[in-house]
N, C-alpha and C positions, 0 to 999 in steps of 0.2 A: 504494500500500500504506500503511495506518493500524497504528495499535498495534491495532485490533479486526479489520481485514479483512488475509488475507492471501492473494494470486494467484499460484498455481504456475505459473511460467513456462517449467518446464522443454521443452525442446526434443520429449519424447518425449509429455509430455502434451499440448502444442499440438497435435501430429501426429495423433495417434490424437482429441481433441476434434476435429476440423476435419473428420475421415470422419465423424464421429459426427452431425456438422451436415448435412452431404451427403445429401437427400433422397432420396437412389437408393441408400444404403445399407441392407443388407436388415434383418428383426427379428436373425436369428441373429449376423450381425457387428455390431450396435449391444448387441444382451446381451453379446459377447465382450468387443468394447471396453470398455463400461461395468467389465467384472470389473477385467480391464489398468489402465486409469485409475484404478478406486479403491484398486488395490494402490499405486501412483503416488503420490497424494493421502496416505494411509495413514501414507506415508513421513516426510511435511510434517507430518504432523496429529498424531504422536508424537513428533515430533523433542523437546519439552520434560520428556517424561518422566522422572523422577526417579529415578537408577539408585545403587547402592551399592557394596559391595567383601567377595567371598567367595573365601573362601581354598580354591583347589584343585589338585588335581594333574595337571601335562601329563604326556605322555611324558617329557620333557626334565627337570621341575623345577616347584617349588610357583610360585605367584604368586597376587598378588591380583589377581582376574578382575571388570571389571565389568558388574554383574547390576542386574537390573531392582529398583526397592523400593517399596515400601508398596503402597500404595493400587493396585488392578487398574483393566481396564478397562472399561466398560460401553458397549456400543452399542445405539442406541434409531432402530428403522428406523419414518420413516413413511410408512405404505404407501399404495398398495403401490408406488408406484415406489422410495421407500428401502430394497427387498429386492435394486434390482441394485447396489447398493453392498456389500453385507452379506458378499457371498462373498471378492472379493479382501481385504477388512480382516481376515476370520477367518484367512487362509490365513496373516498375519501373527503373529497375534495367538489363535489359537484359545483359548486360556482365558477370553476375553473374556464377558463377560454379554451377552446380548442381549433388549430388550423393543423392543415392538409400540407403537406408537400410530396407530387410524386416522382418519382426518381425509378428508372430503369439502369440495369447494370450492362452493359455492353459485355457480350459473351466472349468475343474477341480481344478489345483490347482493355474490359474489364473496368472502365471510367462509367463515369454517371450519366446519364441520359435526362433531360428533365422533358415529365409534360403534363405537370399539374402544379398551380400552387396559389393557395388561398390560405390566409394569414389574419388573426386577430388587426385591429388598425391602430393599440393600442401598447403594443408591444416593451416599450421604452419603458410603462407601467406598470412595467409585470414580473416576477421571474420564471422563467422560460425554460421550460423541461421539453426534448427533444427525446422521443422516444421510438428505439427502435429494437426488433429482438437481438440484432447480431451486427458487433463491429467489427468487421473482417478488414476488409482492405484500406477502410475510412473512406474510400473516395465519395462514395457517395454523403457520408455523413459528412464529411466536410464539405459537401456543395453544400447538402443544406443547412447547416448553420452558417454558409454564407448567404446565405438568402434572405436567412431569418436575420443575422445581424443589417442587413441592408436594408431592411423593414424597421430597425430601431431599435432592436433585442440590446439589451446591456448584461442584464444578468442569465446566462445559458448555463443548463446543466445536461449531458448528454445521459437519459439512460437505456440500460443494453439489458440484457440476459446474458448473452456472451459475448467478451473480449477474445482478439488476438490481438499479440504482443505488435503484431504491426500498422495495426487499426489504431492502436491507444499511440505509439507513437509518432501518426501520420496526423491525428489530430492535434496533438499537442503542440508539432511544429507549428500546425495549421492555427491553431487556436488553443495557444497556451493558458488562457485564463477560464477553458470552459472543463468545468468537472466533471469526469466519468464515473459515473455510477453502475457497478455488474453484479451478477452473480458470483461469473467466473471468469478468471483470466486463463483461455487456454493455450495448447502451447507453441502451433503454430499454421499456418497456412498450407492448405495445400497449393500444386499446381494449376487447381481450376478456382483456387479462391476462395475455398471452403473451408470454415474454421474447424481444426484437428485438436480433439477428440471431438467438439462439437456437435450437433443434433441434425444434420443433412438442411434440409433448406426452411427455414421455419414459414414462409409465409406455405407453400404445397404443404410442408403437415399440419397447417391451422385450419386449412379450407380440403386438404384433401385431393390436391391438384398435383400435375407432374410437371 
């Protein structure tokens, strides 16, 4: 763990990633999962939020309660596999913003393709969780957080399920002050791009597609 990458080690998200890896795991419990863990991750990925002190009334007697402040949050899913992240964070978090960026990966030469992209207009006001299941080669994740910074994003957090070592580094040149948040850091790339040990391509096992 760095000041930029941070790996939640907790016991219940090992458990549920580790089915999630498991080839024999069906589409319906790798989407269930997927929700569970990002509600998990969720957890870690707010812990810094800025809260204040509002005076209210319990049953019992007044006290100052603390309450969330300023600035909301905004989550920015890219698709489509960052839509199986999108459910457990809301369920957190429901006020949240939500925009779209869609990004295709070029098979070839393995760079970003863009051809979607709708964005809160508020962004500058928010802090800004980019959520995707896997950072593999970063390329694409680093186009979208330049998109979303180009929109006004100040405060970006990237979260994953799964790192490779070359992902985390590709963003970090790219965008040293944005935090990564994972499950796991795995160990490395293969040939075609695919994070090794990794789970095969997570948006085809969320929907069940090849």
């Amino acid at each position: 763990m760095t000041e930029h990458l941070t790996v939640v080690t907790h016991p219940l998200v090992q458990h549920k990633l580790s089915i999630m890896r498991d080839q024999e795991t069906s589409t319906s419990k790798f989407r269930q999962l997927l929700r569970e863990i990002s509600m998990l991750l969720a957890y870690e990925v707010t812990r810094d939020l800025p809260l204040t002190s509002v005076k209210i009334q319990t049953p019992v007697c007044a006290m100052d309660a603390p309450m969330l402040e300023g600035r909301k949050l905004a989550l920015i899913s890219i698709l489509r596999a960052g839509n199986g992240l999108l459910d457990g964070i809301l369920e957190l978090v429901p006020a949240a913003r939500v925009g779209f960026v869609g990004l295709y990966r070029d098979p070839e030469t393995l760079t970003p393709v863009q051809y979607y992209c709708k964005l809160p207009a508020d962004l500058a006001e928010r802090w800004t969780i980019v959520v995707d299941p896997m950072l593999a080669t970063g390329n694409s994740s680093v186009a979208a957080v330049d998109l979303i910074k180009a929109q006004g994003a100040q405060n970006v957090i990237f979260l994953c399920l799964l790192a490779a070592p070359e992902g985390v580094k590709r963003m970090h040149e790219a965008h040293p002050d944005v935090r990564i948040v994972t499950a796991a850091l795995d160990d490395h790339l293969n040939d075609h791009g695919y994070i090794v040990p990794g789970l095969g391509d997570a948006g085809d096992r969320m929907f069940g597609t090849k």
